[in-house]
Steps between C-alpha positions, in 0.01 A plus 500: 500500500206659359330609829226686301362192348500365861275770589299453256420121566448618850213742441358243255462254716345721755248573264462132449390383839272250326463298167225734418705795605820402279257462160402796558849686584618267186166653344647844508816495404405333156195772460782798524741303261182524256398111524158413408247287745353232257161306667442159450094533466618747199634371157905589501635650114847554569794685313843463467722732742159494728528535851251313708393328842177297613434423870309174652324555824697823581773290654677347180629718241648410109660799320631467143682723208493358171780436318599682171563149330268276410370307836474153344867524450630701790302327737479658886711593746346463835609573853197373789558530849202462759317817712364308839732468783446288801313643784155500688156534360192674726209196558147621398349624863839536656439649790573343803525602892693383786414507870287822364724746499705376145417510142706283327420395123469157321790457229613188290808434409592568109792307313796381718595850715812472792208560771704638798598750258175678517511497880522908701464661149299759416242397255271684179248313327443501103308340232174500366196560553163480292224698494110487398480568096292541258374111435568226759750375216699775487633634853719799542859436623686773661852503637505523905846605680518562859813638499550560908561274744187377644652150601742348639535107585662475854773260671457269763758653795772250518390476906227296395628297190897386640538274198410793225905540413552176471222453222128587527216318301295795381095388478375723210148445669619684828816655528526736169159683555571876504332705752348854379344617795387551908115440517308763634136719509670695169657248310244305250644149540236346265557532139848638616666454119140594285572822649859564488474376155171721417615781674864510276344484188207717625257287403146398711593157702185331367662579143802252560395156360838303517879553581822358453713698705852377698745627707862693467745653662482938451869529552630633165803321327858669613852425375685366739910377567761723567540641148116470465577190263187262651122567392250388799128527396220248521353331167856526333374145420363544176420856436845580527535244162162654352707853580741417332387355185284821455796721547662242191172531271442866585881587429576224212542617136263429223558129383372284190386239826173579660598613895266359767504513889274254699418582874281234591343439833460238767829318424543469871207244501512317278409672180164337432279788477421680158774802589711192525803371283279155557203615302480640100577839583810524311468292228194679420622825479799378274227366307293786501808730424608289134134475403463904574747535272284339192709181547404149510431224798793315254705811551438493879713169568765625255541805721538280780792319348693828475422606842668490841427590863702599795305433825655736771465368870713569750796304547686403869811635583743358730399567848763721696464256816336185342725455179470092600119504354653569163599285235888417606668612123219691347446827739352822357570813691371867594607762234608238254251584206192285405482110583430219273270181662521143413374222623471156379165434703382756214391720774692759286463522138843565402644305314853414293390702176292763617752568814765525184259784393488694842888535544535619112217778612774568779760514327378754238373710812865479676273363760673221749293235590506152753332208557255320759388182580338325786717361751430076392340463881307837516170499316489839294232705387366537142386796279238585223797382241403091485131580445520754250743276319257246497216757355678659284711236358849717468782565714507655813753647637482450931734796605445769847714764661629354847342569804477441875250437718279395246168508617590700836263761526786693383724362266875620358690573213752747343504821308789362271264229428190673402716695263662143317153325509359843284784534288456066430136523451546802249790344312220166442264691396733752263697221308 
């Protein structure tokens, strides 16, 4: 087991503790391994063996390196995963107080998160934030990471709610509002966040037009299992998959195929937004990328037709002490290397010729693989693999490492399987 690696995803994704906050860790990495950032208000003239990345709304993130070959007939070899994870978003005028003597603050929920799961934790908050600029058109984002615990979202004492081990309906409206504070003559109640917010990035409150900041957990990733074998850390879903595929593109050997990682945002909801796999994002910059290289719209659609795309989202693993939920004769497991997902809803874009494509990648990496699908009574989830199909037109490859817990507040996986997904991703990207 490579228990460096494991390290390394951890303090990643503690870096990461938003969307906005993984593009940017992603951001770095790619500036040190001499990558490029590319604009899209600026006209793109691209080389062979060049290494570069555009981002979209500082949450979404493409990052290429051209092939040596010609791209028409090499095509691209993508890997996408998505950088949101489900969680809790801070209202506009939050603030709220109880019986006046509690400051509690006004969340929504975002995505699909395992609520109780956030319950007696002690909570950060991270995002964005914008700021007064230059024209009205073009405000000033800036990064914003409370990175102490300054929340915390309390239980109801099981005196006063019998029932709560026996199942408890969770209102998102009342019982997941995190409390920050005790009112009193000191405390400024009003405009509570503005100034938290204003006084961590140092800025004057009235400065602060905006935010879009949300809530995680400051407890650092650990290894965990008596020989240290299990990874526990929040956001493992996706990051750990946009992680990954960086490590394969920033390690990978030069290639006659162009090499391109996607980490797109807001899969968790949907995708319709334009950081989205729903919107043009992608196919533009493919688009943008063959032109830049003094090709032809022609030569755009012929690129297509040699290209492929793995999307990497996590995959369930066979729970310890619910292995019933699982499909009864197709049952993927902890520390059992990378998992391929089908489905014949098309909820997964796998399918019979481009899953004969993933297990040859596996093979060539000495890389073991297995299967998933959806119990035929359990309705599954679905990843940004069907609609990038559909965009794009080629196939896609749906494929994750397996996890537990997946969106618990904190989420595992293991070290050996970190190491496979790497060494999969690089051999996909090398052949």
């Amino acid at each position: 087991m490579n228990k460096m690696l494991a390290h390394e995803l951890i303090d990643f994704l503690y870096e990461s503790p938003s969307a906005y906050h993984g593009v940017a860790t992603t951001k770095a990495m790619l500036d040190e391994h001499g990558y490029s950032e590319l604009h899209e208000a600026d006209a793109w003239n691209l080389v062979a063996g060049g290494k570069y990345y555009v981002r979209k709304n500082g949450s979404a993130l493409i990052a290429f390196e051209i092939g040596t070959g010609d791209v028409v007939e090499h095509g691209i070899r993508m890997i996408g995963a998505h950088t949101d994870a489900p969680g809790f978003r801070i209202k506009p005028n939050p603030e709220m107080t109880v019986e006046g003597s509690y400051l509690k603050l006004n969340t929504e929920v975002y995505g699909g998160p395992i609520l109780h799961t956030w319950f007696d934790r002690p909570l950060g908050i991270a995002g964005v934030v914008t700021l007064k600029g230059e024209s009205a058109f073009k405000p000033v984002r800036r990064l914003v990471n409370v990175n102490k615990p300054v929340m915390i979202i309390p239980s109801l004492a099981i005196h006063m709610n019998r029932s709560v081990n026996d199942g408890f309906n969770i209102n998102a409206q009342k019982d997941t509002l995190p409390l920050v504070g005790l009112i009193n003559d000191q405390f400024e109640k009003n405009d509570f966040l503005v100034s938290l917010l204003a006084e961590e990035l140092n800025v004057a409150k009235d400065e602060i037009i905006t935010f879009e900041v949300g809530l995680y957990e400051i407890e650092k990733g650990c290894l965990v299992g008596v020989n240290e074998e299990f990874i526990s850390s929040g956001r493992l879903d996706d990051m750990w998959m946009v992680y990954t595929g960086l490590k394969a593109l920033l390690e990978s050997t030069e290639n006659s195929a162009t090499k391109m990682l996607i980490a797109i945002d807001n899969e968790e909801i949907g995708s319709l937004t334009a950081q989205g796999a729903a919107s043009n994002l992608l196919t533009t910059v493919v688009e943008r990328l063959v032109l830049g290289l003094g090709k032809s719209r022609e030569e755009v659609f012929r690129t297509l037709a040699n290209s492929i795309m793995i999307s990497s989202d996590l995959a369930h693993a066979v729970h310890p002490n619910n292995a019933e939920k699982h499909d009864p004769t197709t049952r993927p497991m902890l520390g059992k290397g990378p998992v391929l997902k089908l489905a014949a809803s098309g909820s997964y874009s796998t399918d019979a010729y481009n899953g004969a494509i993933f297990d040859a990648v596996c093979k060539a990496a000495d890389v073991p693989y297995q299967k998933f699908v959806n119990r035929s009574d359990v309705r599954g989830g679905t990843t940004i693999g069907p609609v990038s199909a559909s965009k794009l037109n080629i196939p896609v490859i749906d494929m994750g490492a397996p996890l537990l817990g997946m969106h618990s507040i904190r989420e595992l996986a293991t070290v050996i399987d970190n190491e496979l997904t790497i060494k999969a991703f690089t051999a996909f990207y090398n052949l």
